[in-house]
N, CA, C and O atoms as a CHARMM CRD file, in Angstrom:
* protein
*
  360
    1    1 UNK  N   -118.72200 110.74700  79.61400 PROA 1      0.00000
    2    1 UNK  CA  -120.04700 110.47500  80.16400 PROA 1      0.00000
    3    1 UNK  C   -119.92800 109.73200  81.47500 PROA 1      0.00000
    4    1 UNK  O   -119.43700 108.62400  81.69000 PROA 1      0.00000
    5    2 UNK  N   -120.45500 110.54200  82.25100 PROA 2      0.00000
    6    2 UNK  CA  -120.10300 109.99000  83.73800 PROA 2      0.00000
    7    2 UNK  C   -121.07100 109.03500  84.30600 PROA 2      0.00000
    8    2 UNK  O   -120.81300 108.04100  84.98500 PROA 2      0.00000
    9    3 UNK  N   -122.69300 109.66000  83.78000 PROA 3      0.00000
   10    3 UNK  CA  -123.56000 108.79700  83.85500 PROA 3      0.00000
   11    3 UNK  C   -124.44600 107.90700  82.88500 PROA 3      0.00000
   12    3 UNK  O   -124.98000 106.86700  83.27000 PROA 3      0.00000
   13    4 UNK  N   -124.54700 108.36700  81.69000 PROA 4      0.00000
   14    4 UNK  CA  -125.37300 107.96900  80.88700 PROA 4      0.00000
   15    4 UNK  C   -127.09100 108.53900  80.69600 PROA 4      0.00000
   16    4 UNK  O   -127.87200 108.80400  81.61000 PROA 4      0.00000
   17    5 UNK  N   -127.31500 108.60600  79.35300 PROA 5      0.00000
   18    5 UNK  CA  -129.38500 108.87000  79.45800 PROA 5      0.00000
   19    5 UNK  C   -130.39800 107.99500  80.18900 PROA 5      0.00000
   20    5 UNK  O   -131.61700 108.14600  80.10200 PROA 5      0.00000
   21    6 UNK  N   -129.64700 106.86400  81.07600 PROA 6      0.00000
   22    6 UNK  CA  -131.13300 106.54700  81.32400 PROA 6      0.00000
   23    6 UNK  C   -130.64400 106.24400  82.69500 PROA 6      0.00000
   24    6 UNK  O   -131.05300 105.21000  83.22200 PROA 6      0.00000
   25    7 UNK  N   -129.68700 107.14100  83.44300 PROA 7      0.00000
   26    7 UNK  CA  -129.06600 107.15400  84.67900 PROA 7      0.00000
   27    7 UNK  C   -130.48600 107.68400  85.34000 PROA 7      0.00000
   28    7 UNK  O   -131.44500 108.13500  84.71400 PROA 7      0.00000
   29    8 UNK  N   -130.35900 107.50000  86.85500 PROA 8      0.00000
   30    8 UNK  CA  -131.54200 107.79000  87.87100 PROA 8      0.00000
   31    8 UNK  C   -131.15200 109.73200  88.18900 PROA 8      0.00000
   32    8 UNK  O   -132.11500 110.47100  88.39700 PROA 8      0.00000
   33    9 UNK  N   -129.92700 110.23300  88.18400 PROA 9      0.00000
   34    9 UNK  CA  -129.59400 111.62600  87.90900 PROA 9      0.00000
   35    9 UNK  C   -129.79300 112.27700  86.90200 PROA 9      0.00000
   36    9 UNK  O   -129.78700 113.50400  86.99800 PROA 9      0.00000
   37   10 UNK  N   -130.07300 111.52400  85.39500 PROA 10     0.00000
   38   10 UNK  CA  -130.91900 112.37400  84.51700 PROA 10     0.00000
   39   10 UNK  C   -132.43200 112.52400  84.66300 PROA 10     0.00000
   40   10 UNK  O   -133.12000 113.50600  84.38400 PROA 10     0.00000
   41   11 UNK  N   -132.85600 111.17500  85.22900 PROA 11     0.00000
   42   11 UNK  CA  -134.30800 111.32200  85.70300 PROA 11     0.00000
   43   11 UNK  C   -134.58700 112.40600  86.73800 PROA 11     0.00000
   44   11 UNK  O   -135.71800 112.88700  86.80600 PROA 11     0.00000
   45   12 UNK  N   -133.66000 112.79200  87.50500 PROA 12     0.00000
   46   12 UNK  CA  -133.75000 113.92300  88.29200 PROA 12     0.00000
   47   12 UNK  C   -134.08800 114.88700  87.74500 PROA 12     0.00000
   48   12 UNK  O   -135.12000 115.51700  87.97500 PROA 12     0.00000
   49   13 UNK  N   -133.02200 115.20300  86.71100 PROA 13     0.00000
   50   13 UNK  CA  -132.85800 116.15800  86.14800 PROA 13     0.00000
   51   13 UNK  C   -134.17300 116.76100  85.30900 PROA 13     0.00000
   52   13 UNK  O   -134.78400 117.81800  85.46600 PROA 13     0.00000
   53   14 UNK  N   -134.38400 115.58000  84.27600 PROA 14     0.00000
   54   14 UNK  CA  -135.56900 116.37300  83.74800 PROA 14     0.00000
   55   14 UNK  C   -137.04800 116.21900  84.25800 PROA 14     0.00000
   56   14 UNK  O   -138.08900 116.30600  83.60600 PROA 14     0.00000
   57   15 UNK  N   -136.85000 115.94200  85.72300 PROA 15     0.00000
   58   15 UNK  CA  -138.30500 115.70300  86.78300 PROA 15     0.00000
   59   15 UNK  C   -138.15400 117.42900  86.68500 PROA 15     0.00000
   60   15 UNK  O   -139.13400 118.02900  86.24500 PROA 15     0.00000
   61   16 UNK  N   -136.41700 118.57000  87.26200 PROA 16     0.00000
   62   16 UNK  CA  -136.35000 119.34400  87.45900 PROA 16     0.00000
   63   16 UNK  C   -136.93900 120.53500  86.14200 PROA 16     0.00000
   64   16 UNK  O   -137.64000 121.53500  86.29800 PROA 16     0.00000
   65   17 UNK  N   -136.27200 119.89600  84.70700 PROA 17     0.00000
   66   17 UNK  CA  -136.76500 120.66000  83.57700 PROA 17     0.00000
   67   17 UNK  C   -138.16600 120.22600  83.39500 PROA 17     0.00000
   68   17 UNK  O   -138.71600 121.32200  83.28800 PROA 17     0.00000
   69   18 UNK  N   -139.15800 119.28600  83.28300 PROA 18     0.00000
   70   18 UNK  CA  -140.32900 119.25500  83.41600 PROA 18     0.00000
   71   18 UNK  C   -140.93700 120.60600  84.70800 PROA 18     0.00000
   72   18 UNK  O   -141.69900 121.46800  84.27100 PROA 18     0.00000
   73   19 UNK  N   -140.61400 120.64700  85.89600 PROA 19     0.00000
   74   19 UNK  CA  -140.99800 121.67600  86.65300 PROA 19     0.00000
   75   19 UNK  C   -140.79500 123.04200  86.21100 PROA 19     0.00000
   76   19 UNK  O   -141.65200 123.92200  86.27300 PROA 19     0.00000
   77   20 UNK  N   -139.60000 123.17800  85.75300 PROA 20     0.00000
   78   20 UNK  CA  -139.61400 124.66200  84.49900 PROA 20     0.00000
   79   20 UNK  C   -140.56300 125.03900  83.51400 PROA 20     0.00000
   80   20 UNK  O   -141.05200 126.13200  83.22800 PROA 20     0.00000
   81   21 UNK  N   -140.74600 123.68400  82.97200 PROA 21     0.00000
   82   21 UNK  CA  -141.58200 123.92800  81.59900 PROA 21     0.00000
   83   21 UNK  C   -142.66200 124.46300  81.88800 PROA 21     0.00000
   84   21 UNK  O   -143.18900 125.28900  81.14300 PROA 21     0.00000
   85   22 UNK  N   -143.36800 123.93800  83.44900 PROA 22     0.00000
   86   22 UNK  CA  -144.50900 123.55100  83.72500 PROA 22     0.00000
   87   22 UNK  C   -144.91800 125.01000  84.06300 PROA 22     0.00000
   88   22 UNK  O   -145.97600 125.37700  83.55100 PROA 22     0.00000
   89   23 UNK  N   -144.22200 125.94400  84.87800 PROA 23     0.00000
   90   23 UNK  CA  -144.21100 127.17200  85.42100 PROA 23     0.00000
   91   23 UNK  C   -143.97400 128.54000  84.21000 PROA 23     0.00000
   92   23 UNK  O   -143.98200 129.75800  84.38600 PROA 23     0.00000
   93   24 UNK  N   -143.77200 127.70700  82.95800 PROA 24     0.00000
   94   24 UNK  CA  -143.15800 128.61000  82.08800 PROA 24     0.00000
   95   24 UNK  C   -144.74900 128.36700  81.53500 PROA 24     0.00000
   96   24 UNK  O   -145.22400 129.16900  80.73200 PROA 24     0.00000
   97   25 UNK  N   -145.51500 127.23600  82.00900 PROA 25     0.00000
   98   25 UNK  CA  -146.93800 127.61200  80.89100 PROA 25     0.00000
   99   25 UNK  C   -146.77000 126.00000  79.90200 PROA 25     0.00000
  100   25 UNK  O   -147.92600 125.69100  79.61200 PROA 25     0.00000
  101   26 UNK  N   -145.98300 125.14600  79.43700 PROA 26     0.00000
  102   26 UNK  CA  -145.87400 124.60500  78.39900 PROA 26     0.00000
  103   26 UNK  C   -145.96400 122.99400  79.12500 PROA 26     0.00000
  104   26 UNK  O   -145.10000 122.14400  79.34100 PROA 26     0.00000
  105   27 UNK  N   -146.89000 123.02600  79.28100 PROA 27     0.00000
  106   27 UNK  CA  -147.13900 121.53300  80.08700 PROA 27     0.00000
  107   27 UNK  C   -147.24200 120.61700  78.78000 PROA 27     0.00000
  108   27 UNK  O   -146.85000 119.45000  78.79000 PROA 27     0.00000
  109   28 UNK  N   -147.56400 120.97200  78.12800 PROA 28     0.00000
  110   28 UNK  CA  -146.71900 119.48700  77.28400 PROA 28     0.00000
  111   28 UNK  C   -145.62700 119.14600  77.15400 PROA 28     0.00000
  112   28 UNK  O   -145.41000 117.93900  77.04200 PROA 28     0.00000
  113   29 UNK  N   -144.50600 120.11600  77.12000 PROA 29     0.00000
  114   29 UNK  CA  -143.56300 119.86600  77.23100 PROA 29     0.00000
  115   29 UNK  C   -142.97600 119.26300  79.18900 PROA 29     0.00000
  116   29 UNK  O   -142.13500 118.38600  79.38900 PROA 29     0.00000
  117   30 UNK  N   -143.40900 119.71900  79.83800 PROA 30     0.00000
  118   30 UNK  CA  -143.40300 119.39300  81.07700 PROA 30     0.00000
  119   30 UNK  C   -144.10000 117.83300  81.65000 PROA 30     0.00000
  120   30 UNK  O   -143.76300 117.15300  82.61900 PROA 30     0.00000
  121   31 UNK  N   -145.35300 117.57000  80.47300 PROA 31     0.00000
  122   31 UNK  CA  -145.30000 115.93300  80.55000 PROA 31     0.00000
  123   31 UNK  C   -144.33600 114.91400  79.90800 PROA 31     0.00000
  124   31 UNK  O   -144.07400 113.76200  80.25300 PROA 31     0.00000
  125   32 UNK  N   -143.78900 115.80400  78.67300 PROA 32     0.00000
  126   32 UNK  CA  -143.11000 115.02400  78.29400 PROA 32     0.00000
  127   32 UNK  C   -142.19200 114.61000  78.82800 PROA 32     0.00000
  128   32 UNK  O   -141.98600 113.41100  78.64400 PROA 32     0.00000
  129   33 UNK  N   -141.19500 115.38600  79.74500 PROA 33     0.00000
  130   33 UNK  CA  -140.02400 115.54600  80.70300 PROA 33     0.00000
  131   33 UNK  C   -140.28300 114.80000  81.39600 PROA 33     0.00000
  132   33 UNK  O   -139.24000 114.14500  81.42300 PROA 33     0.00000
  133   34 UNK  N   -141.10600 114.22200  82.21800 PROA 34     0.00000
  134   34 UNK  CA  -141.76200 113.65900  83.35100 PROA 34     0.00000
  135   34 UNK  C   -141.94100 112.47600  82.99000 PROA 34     0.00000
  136   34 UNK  O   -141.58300 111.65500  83.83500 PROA 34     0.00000
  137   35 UNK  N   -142.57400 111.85000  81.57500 PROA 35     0.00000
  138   35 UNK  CA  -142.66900 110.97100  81.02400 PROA 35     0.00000
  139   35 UNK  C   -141.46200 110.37700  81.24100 PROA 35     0.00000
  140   35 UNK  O   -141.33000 109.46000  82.05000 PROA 35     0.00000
  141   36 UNK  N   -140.22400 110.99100  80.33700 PROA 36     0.00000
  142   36 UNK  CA  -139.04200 110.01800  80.37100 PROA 36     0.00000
  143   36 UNK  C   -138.18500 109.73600  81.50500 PROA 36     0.00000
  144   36 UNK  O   -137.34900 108.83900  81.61100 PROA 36     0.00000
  145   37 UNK  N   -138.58000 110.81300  82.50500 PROA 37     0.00000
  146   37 UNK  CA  -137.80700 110.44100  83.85400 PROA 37     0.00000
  147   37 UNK  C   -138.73300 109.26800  84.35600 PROA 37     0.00000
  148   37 UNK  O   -138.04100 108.46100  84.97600 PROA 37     0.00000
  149   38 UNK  N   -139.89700 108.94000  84.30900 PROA 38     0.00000
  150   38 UNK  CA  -140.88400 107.80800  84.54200 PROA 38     0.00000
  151   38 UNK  C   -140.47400 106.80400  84.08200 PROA 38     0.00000
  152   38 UNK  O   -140.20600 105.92800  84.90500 PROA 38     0.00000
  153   39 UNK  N   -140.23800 106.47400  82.53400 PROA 39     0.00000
  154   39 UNK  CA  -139.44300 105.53400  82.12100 PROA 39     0.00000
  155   39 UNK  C   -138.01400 105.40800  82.44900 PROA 39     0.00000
  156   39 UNK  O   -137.58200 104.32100  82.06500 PROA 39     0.00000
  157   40 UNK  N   -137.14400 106.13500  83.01800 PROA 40     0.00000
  158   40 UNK  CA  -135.73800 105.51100  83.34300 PROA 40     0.00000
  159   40 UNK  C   -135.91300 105.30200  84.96400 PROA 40     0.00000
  160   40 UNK  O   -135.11800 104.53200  85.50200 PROA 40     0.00000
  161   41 UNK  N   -136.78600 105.86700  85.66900 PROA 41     0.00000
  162   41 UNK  CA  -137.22800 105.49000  87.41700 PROA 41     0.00000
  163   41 UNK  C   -137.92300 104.66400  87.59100 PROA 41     0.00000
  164   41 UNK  O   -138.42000 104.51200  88.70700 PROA 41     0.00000
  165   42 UNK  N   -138.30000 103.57200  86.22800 PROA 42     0.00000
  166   42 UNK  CA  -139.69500 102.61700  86.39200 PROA 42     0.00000
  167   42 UNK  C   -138.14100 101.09200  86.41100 PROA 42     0.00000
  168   42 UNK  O   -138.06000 100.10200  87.13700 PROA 42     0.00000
  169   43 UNK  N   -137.19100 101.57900  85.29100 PROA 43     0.00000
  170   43 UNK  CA  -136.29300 100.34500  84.82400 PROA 43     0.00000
  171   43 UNK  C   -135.01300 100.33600  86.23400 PROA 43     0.00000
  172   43 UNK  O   -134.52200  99.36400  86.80800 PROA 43     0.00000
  173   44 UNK  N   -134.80900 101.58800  86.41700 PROA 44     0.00000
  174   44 UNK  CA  -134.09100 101.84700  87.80700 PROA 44     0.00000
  175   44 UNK  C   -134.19700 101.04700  88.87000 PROA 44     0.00000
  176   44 UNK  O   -133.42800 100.16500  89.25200 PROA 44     0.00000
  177   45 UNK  N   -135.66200 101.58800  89.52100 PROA 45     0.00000
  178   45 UNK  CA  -136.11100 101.06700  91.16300 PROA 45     0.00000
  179   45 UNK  C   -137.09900 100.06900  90.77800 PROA 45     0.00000
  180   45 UNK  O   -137.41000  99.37500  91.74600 PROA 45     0.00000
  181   46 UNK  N   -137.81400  99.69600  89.49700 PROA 46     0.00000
  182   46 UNK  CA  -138.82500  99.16800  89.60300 PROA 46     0.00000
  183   46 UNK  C   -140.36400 100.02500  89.53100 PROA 46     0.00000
  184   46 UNK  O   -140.54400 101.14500  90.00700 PROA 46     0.00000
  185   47 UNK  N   -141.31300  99.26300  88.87300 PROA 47     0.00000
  186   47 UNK  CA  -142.68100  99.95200  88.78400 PROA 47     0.00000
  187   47 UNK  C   -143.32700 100.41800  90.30800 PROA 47     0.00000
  188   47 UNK  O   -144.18400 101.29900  90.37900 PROA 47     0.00000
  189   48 UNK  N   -142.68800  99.56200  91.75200 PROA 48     0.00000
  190   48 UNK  CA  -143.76300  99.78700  92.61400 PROA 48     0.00000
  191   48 UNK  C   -142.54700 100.66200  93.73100 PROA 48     0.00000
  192   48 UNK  O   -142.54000 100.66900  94.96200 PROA 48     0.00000
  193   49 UNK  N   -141.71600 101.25700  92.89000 PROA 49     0.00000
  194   49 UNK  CA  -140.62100 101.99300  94.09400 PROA 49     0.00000
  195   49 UNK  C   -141.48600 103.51600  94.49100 PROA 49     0.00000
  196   49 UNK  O   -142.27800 103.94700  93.65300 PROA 49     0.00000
  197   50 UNK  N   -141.27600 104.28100  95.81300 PROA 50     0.00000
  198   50 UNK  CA  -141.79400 105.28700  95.75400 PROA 50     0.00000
  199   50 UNK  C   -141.19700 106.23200  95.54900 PROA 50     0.00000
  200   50 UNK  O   -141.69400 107.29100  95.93200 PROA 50     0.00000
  201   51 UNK  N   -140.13300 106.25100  94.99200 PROA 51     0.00000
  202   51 UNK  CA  -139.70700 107.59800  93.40400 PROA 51     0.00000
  203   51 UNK  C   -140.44800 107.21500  92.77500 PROA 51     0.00000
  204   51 UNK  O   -141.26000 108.10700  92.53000 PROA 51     0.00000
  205   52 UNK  N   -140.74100 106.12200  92.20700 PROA 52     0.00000
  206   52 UNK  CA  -141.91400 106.36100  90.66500 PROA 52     0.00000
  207   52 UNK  C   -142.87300 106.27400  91.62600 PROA 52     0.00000
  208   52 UNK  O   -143.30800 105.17900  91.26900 PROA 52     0.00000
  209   53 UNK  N   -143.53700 106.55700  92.54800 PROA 53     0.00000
  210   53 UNK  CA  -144.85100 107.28500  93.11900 PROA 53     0.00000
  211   53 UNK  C   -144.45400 108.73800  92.73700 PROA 53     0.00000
  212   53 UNK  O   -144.84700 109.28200  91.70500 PROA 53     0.00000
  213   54 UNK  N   -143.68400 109.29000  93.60800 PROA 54     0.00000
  214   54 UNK  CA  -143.45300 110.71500  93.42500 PROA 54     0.00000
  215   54 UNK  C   -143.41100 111.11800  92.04400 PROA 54     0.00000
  216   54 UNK  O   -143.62900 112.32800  91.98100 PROA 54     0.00000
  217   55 UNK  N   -143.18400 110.50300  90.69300 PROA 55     0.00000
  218   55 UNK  CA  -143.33400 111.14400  89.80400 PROA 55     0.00000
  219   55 UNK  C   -144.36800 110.81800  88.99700 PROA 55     0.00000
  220   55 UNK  O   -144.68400 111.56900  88.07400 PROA 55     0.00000
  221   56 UNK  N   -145.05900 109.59800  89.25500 PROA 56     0.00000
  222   56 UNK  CA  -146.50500 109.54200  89.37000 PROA 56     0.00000
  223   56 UNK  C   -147.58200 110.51200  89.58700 PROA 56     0.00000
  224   56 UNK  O   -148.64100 110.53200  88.96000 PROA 56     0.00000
  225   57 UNK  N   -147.14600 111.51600  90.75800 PROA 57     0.00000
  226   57 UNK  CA  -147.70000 112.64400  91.47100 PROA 57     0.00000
  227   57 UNK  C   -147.90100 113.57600  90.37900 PROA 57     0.00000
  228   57 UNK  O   -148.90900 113.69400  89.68200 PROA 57     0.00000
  229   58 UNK  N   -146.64500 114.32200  90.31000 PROA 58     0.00000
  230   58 UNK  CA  -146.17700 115.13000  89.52400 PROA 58     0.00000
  231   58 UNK  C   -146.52500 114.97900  87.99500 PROA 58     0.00000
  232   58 UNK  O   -146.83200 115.94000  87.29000 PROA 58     0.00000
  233   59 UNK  N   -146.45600 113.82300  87.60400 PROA 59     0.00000
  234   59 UNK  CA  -146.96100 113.51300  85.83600 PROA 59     0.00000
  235   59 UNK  C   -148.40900 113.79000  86.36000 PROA 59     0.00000
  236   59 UNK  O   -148.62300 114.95900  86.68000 PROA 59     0.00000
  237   60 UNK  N   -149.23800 113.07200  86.47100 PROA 60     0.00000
  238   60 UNK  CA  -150.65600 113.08600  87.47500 PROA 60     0.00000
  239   60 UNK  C   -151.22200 114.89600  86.84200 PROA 60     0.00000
  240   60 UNK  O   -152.00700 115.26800  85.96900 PROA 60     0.00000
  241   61 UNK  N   -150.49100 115.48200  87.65300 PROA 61     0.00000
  242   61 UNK  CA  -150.63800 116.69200  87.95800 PROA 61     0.00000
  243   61 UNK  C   -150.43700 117.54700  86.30900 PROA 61     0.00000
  244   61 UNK  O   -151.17200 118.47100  85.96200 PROA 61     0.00000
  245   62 UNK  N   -149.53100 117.10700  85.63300 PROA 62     0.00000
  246   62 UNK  CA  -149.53300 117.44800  84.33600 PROA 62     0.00000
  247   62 UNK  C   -150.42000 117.22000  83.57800 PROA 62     0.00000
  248   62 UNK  O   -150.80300 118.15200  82.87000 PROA 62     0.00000
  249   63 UNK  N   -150.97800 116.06800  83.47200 PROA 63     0.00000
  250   63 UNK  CA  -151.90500 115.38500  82.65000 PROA 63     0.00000
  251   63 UNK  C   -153.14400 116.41700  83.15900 PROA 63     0.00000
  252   63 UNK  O   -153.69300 117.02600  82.24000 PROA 63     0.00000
  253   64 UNK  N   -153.55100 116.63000  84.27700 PROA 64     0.00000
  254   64 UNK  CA  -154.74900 117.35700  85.03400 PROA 64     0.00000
  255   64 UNK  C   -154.91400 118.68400  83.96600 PROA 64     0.00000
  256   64 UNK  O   -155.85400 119.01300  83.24200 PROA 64     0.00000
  257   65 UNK  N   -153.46300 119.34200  84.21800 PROA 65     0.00000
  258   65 UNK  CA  -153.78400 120.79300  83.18600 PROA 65     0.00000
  259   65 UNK  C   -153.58000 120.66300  81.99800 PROA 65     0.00000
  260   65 UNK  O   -153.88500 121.57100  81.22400 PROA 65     0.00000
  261   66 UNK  N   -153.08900 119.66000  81.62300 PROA 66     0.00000
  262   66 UNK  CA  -153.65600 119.41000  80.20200 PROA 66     0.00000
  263   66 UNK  C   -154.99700 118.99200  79.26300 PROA 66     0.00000
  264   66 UNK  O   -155.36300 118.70700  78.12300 PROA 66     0.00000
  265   67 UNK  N   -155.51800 119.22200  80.92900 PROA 67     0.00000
  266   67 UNK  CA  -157.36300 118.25700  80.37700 PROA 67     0.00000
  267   67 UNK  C   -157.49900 117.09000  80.55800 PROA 67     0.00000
  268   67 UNK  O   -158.69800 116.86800  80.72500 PROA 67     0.00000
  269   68 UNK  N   -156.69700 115.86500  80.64300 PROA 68     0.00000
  270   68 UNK  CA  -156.64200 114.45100  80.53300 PROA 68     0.00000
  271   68 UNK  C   -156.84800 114.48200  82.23900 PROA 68     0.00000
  272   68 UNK  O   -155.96200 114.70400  83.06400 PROA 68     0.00000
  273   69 UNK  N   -158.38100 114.17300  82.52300 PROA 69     0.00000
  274   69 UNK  CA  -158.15700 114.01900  83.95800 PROA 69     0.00000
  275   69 UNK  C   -158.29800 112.82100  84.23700 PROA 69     0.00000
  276   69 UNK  O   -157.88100 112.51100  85.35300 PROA 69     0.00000
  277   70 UNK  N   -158.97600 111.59000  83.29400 PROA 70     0.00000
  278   70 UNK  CA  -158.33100 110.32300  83.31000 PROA 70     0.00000
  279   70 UNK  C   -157.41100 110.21500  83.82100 PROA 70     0.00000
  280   70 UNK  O   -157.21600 110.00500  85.01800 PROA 70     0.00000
  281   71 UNK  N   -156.49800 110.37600  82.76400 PROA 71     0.00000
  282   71 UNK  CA  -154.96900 110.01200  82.53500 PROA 71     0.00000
  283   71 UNK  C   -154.53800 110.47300  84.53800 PROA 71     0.00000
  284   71 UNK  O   -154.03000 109.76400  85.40700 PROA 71     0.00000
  285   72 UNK  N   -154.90600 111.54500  84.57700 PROA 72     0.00000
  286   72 UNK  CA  -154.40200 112.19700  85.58100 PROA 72     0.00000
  287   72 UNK  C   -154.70500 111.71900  87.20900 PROA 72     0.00000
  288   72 UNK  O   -154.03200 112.02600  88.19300 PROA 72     0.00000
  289   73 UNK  N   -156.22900 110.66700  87.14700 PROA 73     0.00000
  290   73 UNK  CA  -156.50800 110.18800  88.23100 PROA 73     0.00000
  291   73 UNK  C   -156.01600 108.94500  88.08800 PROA 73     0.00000
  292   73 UNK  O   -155.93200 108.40300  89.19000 PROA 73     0.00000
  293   74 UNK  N   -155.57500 108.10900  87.00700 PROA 74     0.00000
  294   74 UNK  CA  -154.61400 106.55600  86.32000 PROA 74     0.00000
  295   74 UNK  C   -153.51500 106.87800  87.62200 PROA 74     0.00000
  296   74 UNK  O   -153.39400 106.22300  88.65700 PROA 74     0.00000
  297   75 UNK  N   -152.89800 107.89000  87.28000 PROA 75     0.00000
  298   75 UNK  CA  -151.35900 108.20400  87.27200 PROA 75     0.00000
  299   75 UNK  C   -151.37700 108.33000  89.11400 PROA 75     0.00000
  300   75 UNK  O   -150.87100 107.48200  89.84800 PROA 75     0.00000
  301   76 UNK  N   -152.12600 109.66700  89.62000 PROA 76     0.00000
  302   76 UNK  CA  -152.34200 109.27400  91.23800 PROA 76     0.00000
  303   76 UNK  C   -153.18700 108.34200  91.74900 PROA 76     0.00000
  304   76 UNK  O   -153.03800 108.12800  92.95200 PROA 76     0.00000
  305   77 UNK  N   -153.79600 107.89800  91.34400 PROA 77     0.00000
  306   77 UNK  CA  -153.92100 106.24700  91.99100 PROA 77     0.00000
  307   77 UNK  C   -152.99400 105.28900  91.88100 PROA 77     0.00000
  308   77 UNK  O   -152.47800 104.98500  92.95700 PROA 77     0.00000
  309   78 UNK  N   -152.63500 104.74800  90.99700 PROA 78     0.00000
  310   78 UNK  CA  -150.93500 104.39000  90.93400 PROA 78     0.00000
  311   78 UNK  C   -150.04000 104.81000  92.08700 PROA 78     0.00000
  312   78 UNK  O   -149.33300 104.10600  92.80800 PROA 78     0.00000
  313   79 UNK  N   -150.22400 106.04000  92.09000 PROA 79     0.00000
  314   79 UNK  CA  -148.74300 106.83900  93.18000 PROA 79     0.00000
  315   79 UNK  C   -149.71400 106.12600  94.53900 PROA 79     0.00000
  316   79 UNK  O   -149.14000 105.38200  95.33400 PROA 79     0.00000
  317   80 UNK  N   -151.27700 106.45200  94.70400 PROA 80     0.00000
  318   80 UNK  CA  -151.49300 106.23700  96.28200 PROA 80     0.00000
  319   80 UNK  C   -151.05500 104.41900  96.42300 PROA 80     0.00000
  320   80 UNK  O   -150.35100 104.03600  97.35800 PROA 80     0.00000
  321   81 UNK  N   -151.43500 103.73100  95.67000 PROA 81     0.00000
  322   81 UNK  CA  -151.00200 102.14200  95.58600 PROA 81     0.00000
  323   81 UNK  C   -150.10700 102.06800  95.87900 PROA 81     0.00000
  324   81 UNK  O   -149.95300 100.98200  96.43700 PROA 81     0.00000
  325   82 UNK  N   -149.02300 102.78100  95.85300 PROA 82     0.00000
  326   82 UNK  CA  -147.42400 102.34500  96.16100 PROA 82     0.00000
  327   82 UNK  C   -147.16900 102.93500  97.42700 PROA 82     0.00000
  328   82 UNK  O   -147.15100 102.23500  98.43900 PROA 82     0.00000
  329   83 UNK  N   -146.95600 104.24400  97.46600 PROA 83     0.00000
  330   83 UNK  CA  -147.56600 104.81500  99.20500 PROA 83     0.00000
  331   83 UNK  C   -148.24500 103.41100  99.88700 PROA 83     0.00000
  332   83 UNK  O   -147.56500 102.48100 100.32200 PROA 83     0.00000
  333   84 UNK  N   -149.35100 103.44600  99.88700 PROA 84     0.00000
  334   84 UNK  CA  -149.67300 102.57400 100.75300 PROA 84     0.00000
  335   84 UNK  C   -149.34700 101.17200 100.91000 PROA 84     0.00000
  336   84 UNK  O   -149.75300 100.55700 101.89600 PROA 84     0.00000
  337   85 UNK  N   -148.59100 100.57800  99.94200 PROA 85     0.00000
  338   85 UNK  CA  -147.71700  99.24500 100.01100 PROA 85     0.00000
  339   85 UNK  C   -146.76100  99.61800 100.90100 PROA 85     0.00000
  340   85 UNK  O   -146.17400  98.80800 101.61800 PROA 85     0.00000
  341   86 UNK  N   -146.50200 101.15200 100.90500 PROA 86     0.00000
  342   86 UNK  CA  -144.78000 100.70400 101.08000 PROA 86     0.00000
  343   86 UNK  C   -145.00300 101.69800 102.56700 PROA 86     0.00000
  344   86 UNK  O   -144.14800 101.41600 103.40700 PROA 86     0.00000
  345   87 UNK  N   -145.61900 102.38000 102.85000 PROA 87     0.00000
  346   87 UNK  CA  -146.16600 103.24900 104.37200 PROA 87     0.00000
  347   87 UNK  C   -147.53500 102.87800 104.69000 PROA 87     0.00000
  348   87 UNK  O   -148.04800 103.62200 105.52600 PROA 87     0.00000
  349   88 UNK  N   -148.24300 101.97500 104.27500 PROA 88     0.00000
  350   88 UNK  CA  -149.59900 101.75200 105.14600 PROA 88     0.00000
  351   88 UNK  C   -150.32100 102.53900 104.54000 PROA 88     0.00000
  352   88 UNK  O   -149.82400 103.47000 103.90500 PROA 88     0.00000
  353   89 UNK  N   -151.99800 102.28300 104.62300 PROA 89     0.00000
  354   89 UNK  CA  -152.77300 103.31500 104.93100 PROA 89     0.00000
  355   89 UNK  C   -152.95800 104.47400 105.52600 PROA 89     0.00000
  356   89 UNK  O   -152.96600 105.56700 104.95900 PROA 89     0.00000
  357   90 UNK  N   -153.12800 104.24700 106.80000 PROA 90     0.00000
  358   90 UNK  CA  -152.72800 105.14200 107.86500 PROA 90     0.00000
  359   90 UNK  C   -151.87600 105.85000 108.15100 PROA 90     0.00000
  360   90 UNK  O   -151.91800 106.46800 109.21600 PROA 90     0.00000
């Protein structure tokens, strides 16, 4: 084991198998993927890094076609909060 499960390259990874799932139709399974790369990119960089914006985005976007548009406007507001801490408004 070169890296371990809660390495920032498995979070890659299943950001990448969440995007499969997602195109294959099975967005639950594609939140779920997204979910756990969220949790190992939250303990990684921290809650306000902008990788966990970017997968903020992307979960966001899952939650949307799953119906949860709550959940789904939680998740990109979150992502714009960190964007704009970390690049401005503007």
């Amino acid at each position: 084991r070169a890296y371990g499960r809660d390495h920032t390259k498995v979070a890659s990874t299943l950001m990448n198998l969440g995007s499969a799932y997602g195109v294959l139709g099975d967005y639950a399974k594609q939140r779920d993927m997204q979910e756990r790369a969220l949790a190992i990119e939250e303990r990684a960089y921290g809650r306000d890094h902008t990788k966990v914006a970017s997968t903020l985005m992307n979960l966001g976007s899952a939650y949307g076609v799953l119906g949860d548009y709550a959940k789904q406007r939680d998740m990109q507001e979150r992502a714009l909060a960190i964007e704009e801490r970390a690049y401005g408004r503007d």
